[in-house]
C-alpha positions as CSV (number, residue, x, y, z in Angstrom):
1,X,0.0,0.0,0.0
2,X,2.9,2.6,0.7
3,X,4.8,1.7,-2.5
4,X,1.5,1.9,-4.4
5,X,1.1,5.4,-2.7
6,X,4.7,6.2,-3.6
7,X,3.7,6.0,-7.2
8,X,1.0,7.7,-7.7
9,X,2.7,10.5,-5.9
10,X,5.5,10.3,-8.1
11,X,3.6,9.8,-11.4
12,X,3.7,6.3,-12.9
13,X,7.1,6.4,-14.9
14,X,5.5,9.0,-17.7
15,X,8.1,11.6,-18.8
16,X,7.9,15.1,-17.3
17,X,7.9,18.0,-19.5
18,X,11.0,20.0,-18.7
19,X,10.2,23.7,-17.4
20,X,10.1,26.0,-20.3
21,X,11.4,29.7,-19.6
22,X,8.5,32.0,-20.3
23,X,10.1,34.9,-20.4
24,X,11.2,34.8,-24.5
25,X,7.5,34.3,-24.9
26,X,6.4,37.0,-23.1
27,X,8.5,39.1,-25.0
28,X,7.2,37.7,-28.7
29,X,3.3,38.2,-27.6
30,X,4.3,41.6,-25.8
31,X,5.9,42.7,-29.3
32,X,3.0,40.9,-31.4
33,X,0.3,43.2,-29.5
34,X,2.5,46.1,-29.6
35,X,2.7,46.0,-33.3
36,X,-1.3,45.4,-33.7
37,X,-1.9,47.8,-31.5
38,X,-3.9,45.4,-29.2
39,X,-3.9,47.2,-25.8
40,X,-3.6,43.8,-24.0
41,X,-0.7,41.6,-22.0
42,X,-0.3,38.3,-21.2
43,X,-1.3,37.6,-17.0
44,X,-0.3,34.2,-16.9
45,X,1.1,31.1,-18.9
46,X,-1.3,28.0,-19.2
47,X,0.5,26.3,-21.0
48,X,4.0,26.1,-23.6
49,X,4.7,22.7,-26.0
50,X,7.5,23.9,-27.5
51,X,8.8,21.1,-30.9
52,X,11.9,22.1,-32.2
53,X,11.8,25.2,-33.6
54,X,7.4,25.4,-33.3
55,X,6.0,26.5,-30.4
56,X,2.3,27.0,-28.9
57,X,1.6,28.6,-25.9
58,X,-1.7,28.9,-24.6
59,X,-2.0,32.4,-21.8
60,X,-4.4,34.4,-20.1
61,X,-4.2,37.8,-21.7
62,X,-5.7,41.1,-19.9
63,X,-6.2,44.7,-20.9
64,X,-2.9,46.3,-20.5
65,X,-4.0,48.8,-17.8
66,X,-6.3,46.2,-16.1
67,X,-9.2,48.6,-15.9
68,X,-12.0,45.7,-16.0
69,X,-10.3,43.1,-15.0
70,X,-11.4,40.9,-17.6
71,X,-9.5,38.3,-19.1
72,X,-9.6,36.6,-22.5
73,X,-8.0,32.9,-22.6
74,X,-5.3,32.6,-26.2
75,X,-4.0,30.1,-28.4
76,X,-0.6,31.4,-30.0
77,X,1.6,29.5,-32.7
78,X,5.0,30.5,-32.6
79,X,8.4,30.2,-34.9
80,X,11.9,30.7,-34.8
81,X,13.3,33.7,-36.9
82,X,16.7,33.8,-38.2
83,X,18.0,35.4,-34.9
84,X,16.7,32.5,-33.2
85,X,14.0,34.5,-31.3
86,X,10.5,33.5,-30.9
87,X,7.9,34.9,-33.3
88,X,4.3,35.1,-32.8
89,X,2.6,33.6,-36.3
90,X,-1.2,33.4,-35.3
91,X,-3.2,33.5,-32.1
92,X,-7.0,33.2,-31.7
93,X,-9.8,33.1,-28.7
94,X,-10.1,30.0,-26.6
């Protein structure tokens, strides 16, 4: 019963996803709004799947100066440029 416990504590042997760093992300969706001239920012990461050099990332984005406090959930596909920095290539509504 403890080892059993143990386990499914400690997943069952599935492969974890390593920690992606957020912050080159950020700064591709902060530059992708800027250039539309959306007046929004991301609040917080739900999730990044990053394949080679693809990447979705799926955020909570809110108005920039938080007036409302509303928040809109985004899908974002992403690609390497030829600097090697993330590039925001579409996003829609969740």
């Amino acid at each position: 019963l403890v080892v059993g416990g143990l386990v499914f504590a400690f997943g069952c042997g599935g492969e974890s996803q390593p920690e992606v760093d957020e912050g080159p992300f950020r700064k591709a969706i902060t530059a992708f709004c800027k250039d539309r001239s959306y007046d929004m920012k991301v609040d917080s990461f739900k999730s990044i799947k990053v394949d080679g050099d693809n990447a979705t990332a799926v955020c909570e984005m809110k108005q920039k100066d938080d007036m409302y406090n509303m928040k809109v959930t985004w899908e974002l596909k992403l690609e390497k440029d030829d600097d090697d920095e993330w590039e925001v290539k579409s996003q829609k509504k969740l």
